[in-house]
C-alpha positions in Angstrom: 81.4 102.3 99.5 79.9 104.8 97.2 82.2 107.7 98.6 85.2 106.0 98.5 84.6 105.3 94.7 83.8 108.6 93.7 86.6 110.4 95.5 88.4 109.4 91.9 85.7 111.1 89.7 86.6 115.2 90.5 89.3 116.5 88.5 90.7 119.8 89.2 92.5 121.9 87.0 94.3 124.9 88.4 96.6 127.4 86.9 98.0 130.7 87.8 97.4 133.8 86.2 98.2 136.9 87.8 100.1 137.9 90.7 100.5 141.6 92.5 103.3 143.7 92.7 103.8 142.7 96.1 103.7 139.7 94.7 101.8 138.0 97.3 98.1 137.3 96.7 98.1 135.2 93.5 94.4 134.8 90.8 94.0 131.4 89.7 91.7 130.0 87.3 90.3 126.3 87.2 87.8 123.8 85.7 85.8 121.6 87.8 84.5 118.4 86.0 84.1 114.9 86.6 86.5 112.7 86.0 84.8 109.8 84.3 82.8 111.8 81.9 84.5 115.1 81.5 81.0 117.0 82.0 81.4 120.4 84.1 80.2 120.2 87.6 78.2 123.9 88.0 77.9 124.9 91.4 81.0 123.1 93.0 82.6 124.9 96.2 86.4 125.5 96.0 87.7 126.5 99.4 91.3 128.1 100.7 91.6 125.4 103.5 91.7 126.6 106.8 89.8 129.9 105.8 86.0 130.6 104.8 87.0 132.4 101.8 86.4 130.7 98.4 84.1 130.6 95.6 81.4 128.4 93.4 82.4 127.1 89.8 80.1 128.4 87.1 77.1 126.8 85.0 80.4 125.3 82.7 82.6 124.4 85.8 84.8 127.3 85.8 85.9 129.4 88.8 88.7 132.2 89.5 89.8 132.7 92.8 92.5 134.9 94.6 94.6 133.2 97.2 97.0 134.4 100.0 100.1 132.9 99.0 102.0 130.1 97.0 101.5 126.6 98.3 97.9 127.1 99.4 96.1 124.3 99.7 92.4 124.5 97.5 89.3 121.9 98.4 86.4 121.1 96.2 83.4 119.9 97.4 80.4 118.8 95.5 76.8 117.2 96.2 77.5 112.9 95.7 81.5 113.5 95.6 84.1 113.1 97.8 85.9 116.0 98.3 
């Protein structure tokens, strides 16, 4: 029961900064926090799913990431969330 009430509690922020010239791979920029309290969740994985690529949000939640393409689908996991 404890899973399915956090899977409410991660907010994810994304927005899109850069692209190429080719215009393909695109750098986005996020906060990971927690919903209820707005703290920063250090540490959390964001994944491209279906790849292994990805990254870890920093000691204040942040993380930058470069994906393949538009309409890529991002998950984020952390310890005692859902993701």
């Amino acid at each position: 029961m404890h899973k399915l009430l956090t899977a409410s509690i991660l907010a994810f922020c994304v927005i899109v900064v850069a692209t190429n010239a080719q215009g393909q791979e695109r750098e986005i920029t996020g906060k990971v926090t927690a919903r209820e309290t707005g703290a920063p969740l250090p540490n959390a994985n964001i994944l491209i799913k279906g790849t292994t690529r990805g990254t870890a949000s920093d000691a204040d939640g942040n993380f930058r990431l470069t994906i393949p393409t538009a309409g890529t689908t991002l998950v984020v996991s952390y310890i005692g969330y859902a993701s």
